[in-house]
VOBA-1610 file (N, C-alpha, C; in pm, whole numbers, padded with zeros to 5 digits, always signed):
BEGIN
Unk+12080+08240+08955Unk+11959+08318+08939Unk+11974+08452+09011Unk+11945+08538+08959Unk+11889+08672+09045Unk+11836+08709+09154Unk+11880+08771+09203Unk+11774+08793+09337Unk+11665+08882+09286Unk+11522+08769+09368Unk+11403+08809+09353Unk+11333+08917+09471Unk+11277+09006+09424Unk+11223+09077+09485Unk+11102+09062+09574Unk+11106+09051+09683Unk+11024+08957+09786Unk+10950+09030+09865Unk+11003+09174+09914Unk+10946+09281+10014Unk+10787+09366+09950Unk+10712+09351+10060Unk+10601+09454+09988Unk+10659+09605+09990Unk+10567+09687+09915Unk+10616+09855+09925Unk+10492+09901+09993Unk+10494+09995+10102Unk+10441+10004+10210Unk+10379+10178+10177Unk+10313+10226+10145Unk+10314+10350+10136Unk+10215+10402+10225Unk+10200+10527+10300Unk+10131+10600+10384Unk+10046+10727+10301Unk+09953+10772+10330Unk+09947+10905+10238Unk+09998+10897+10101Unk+09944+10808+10009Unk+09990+10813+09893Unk+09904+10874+09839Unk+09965+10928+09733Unk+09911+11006+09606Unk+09864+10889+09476Unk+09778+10929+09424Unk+09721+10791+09341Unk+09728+10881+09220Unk+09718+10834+09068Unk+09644+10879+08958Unk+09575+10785+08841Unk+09541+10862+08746Unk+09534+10737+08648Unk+09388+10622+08675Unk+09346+10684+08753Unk+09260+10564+08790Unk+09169+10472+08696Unk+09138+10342+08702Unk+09075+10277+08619Unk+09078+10132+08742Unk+09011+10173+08813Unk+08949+10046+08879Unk+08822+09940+08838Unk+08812+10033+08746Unk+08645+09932+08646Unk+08723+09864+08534Unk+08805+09863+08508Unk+08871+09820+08397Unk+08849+09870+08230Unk+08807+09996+08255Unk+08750+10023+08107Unk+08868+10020+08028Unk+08818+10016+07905Unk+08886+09968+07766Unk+08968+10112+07745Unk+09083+10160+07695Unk+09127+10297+07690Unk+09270+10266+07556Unk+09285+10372+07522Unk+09430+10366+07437Unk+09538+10299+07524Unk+09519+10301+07659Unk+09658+10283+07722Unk+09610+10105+07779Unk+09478+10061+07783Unk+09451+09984+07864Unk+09348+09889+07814Unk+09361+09758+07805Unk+09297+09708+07758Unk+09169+09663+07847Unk+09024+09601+07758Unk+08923+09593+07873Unk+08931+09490+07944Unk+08894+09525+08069Unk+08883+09414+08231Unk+09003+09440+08260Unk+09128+09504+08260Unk+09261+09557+08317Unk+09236+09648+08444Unk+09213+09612+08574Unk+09185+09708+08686Unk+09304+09752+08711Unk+09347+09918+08732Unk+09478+09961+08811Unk+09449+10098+08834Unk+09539+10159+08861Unk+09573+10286+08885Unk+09744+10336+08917Unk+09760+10453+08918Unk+09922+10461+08959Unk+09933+10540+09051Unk+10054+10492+09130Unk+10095+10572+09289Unk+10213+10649+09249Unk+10221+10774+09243Unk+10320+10866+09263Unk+10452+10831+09353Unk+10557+10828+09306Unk+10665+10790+09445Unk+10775+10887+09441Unk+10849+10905+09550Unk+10897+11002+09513Unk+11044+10984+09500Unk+11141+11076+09441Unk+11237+11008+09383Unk+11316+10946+09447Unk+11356+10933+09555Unk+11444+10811+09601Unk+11380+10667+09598Unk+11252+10669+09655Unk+11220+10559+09636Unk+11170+10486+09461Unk+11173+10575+09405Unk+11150+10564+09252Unk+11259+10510+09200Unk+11363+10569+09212Unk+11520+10484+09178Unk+11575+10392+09217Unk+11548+10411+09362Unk+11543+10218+09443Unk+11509+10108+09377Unk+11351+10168+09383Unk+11257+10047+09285Unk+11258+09990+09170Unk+11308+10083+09088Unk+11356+10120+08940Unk+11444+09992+08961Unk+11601+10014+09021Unk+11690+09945+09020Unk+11664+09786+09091Unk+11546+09811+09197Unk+11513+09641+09209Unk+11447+09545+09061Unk+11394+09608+08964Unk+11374+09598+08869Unk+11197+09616+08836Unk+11149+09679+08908Unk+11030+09738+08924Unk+10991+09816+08807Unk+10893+09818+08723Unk+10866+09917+08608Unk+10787+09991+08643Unk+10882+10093+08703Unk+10852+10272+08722Unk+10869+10340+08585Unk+10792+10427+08580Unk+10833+10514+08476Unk+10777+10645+08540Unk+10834+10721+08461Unk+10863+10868+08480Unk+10782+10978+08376Unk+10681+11051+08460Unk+10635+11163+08370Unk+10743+11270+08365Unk+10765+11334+08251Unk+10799+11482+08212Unk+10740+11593+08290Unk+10838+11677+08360Unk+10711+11815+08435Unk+10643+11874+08380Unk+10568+11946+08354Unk+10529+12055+08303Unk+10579+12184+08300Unk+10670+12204+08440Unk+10761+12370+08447Unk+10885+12298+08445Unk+10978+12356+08317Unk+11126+12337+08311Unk+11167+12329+08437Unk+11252+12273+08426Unk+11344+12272+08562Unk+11295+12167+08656Unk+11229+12162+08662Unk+11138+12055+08773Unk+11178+11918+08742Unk+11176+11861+08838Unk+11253+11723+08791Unk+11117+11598+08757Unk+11144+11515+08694Unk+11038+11411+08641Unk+11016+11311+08763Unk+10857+11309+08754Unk+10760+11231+08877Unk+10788+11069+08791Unk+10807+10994+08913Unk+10860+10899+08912Unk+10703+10800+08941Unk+10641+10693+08901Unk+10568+10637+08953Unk+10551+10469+08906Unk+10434+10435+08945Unk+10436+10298+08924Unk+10287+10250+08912Unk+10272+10191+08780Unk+10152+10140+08788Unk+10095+09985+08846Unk+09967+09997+08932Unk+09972+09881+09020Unk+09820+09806+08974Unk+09821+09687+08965Unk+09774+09615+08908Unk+09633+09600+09013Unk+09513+09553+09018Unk+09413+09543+09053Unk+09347+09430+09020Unk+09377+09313+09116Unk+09366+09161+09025Unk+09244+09082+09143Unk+09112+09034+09167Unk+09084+08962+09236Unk+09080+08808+09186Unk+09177+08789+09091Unk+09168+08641+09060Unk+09223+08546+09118Unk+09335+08593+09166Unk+09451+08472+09263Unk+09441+08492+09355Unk+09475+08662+09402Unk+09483+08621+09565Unk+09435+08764+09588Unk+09292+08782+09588Unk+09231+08944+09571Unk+09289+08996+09689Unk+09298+09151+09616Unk+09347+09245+09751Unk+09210+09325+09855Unk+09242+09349+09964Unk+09167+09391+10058Unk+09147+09563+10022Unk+09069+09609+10051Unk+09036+09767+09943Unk+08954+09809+10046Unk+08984+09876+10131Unk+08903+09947+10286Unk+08825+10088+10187Unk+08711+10139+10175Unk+08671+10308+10186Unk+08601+10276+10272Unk+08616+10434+10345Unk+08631+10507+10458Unk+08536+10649+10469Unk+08433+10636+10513Unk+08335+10734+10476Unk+08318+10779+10662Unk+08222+10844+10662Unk+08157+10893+10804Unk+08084+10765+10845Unk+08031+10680+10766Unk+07955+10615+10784Unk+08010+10448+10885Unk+08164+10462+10825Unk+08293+10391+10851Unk+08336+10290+10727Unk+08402+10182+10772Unk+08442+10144+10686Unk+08356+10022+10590Unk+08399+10033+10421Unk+08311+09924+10334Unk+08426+09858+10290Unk+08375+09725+10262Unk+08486+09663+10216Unk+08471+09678+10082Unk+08525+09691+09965Unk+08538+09676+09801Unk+08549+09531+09766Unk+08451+09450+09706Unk+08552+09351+09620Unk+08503+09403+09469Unk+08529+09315+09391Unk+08586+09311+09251Unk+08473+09409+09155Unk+08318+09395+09212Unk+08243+09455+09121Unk+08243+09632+09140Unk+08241+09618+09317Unk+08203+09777+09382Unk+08326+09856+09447Unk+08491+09798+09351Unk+08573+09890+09379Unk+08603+09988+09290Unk+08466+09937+09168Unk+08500+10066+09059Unk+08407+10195+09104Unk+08368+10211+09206Unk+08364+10325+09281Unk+08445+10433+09291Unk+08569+10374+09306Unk+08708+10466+09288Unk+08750+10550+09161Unk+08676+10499+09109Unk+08753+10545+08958Unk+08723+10755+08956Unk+08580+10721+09042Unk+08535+10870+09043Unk+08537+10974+09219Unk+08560+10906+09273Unk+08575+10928+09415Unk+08658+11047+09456Unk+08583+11159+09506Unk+08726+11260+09595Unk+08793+11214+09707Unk+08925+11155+09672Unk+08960+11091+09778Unk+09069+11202+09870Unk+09054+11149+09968Unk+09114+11285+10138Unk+09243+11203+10116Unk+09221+11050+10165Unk+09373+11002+10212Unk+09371+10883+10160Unk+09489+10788+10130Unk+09486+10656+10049Unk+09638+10596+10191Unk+09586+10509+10224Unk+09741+10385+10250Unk+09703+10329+10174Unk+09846+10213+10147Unk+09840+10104+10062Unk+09944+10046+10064Unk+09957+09866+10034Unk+10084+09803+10021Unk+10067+09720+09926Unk+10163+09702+09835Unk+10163+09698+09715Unk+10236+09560+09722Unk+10206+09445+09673Unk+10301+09329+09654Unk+10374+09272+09499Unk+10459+09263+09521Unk+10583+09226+09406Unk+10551+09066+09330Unk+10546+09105+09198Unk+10513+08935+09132Unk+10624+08967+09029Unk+10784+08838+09076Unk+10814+08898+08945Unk+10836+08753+08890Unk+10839+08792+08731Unk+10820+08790+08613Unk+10916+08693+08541Unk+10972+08649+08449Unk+11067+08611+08344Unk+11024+08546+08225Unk+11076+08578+08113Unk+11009+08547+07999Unk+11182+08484+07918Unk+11165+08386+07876Unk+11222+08290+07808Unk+11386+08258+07916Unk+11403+08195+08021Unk+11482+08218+08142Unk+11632+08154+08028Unk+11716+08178+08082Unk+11823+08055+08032Unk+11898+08094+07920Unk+11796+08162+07789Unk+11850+08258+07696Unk+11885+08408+07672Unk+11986+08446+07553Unk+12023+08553+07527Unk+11905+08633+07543Unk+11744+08634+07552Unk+11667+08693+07567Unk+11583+08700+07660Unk+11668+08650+07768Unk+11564+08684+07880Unk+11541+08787+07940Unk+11456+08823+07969Unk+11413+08909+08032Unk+11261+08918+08144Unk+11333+08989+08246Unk+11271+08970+08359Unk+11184+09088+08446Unk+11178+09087+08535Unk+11073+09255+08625Unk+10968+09222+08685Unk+10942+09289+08757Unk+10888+09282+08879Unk+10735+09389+08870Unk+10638+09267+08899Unk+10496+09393+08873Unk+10440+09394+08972Unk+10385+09556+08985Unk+10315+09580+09078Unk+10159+09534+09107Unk+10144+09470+09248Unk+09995+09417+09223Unk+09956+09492+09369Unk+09805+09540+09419Unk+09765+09565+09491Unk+09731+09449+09622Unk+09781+09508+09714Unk+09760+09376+09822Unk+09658+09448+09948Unk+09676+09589+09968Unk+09585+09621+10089Unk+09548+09768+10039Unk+09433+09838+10045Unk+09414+09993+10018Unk+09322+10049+10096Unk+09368+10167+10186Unk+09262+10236+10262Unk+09250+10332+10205Unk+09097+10381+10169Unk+09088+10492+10119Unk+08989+10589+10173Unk+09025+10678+10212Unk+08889+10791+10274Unk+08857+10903+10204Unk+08719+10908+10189Unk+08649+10964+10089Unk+08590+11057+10150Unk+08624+11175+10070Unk+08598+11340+10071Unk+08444+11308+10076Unk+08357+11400+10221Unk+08249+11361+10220Unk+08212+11546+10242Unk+08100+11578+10151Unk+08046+11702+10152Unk+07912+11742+10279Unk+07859+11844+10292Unk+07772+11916+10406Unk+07653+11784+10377Unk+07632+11798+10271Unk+07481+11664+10266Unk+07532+11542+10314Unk+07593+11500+10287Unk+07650+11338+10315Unk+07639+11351+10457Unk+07745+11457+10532Unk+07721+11425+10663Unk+07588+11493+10713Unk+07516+11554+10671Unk+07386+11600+10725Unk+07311+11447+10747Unk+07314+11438+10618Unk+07210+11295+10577Unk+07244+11175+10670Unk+07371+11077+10673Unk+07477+11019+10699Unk+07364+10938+10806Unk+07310+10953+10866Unk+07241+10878+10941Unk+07069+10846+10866Unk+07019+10864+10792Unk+06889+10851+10726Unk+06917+10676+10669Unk+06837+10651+10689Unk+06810+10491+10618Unk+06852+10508+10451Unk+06878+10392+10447Unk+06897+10378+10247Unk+06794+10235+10212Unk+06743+10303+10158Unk+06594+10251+10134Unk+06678+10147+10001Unk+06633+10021+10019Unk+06634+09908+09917Unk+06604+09954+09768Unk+06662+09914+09666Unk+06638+09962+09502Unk+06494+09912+09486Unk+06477+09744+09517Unk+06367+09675+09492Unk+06221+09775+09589Unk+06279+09786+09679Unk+06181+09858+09749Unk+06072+09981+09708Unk+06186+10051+09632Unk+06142+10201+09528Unk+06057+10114+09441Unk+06071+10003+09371Unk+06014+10039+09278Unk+05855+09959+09277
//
């Protein structure tokens, strides 16, 4: 057998895109599919690549520039949900499964994250197997770009929905 890919990927200051933490339905994505993609940069893109990780690679936009390497990471609270920190003035909220599609629209300042490895094989033993390694979300801190009102306000009560009405 192969060696399986066992190590999490640890990233600091990552760059995110793509977002779809609500799972909406899209050409690229089918509905209830939560993810987004982390930018990596090319050494570690080719590493990963070659552990058998499915990175793929955008095209630049200015000739010459070499192609952004990334990886799309899965957003699953069914087996073993991941921990999803935002990070406001207010401090930290935890996300689970309904109120991490928050993100999808969020100005985010800074993201950590560690990403855990599930890999894969589809028909083992035969001329057609084939195997790889997917990215699933295991921990995410995220701090959110907060404007002059937020922190003006930031201490005012938040009055109950039921309450308003």
């Amino acid at each position: 057998m192969e060696n399986r890919v066992t190590s999490n990927i640890i990233i600091e200051n990552a760059r995110i895109g793509f977002r779809n933490f609500s799972g909406k339905e899209s050409r690229y994505n089918p509905a209830g599919r939560k993810n987004f993609c982390v930018f990596l940069d090319n050494e570690l893109a080719v590493k990963l690549q070659n552990d058998g990780w499915n990175v793929r690679w955008l095209t630049p936009k200015d000739e010459g520039d070499p192609d952004q390497g990334y990886l799309q990471v899965a957003v699953s609270y069914d087996h073993i949900p991941p921990k999803v920190m935002m990070i406001t003035g207010r401090g930290q909220t935890r996300l689970d499964d309904e109120s991490v599609n928050a993100l999808d629209w969020a100005e985010i300042e800074e993201v950590d994250l560690i990403i855990r490895p599930y890999n894969w094989i589809i028909q083992p033993g035969t001329k057609n197997e084939k195997r790889g390694v997917k990215a699933y979300l295991k921990t995410m801190y995220v701090k959110i770009v907060e404007d002059a009102f937020e922190k003006k306000w930031a201490n005012s009560p938040i009055a109950d929905e039921e309450e308003d009405m």
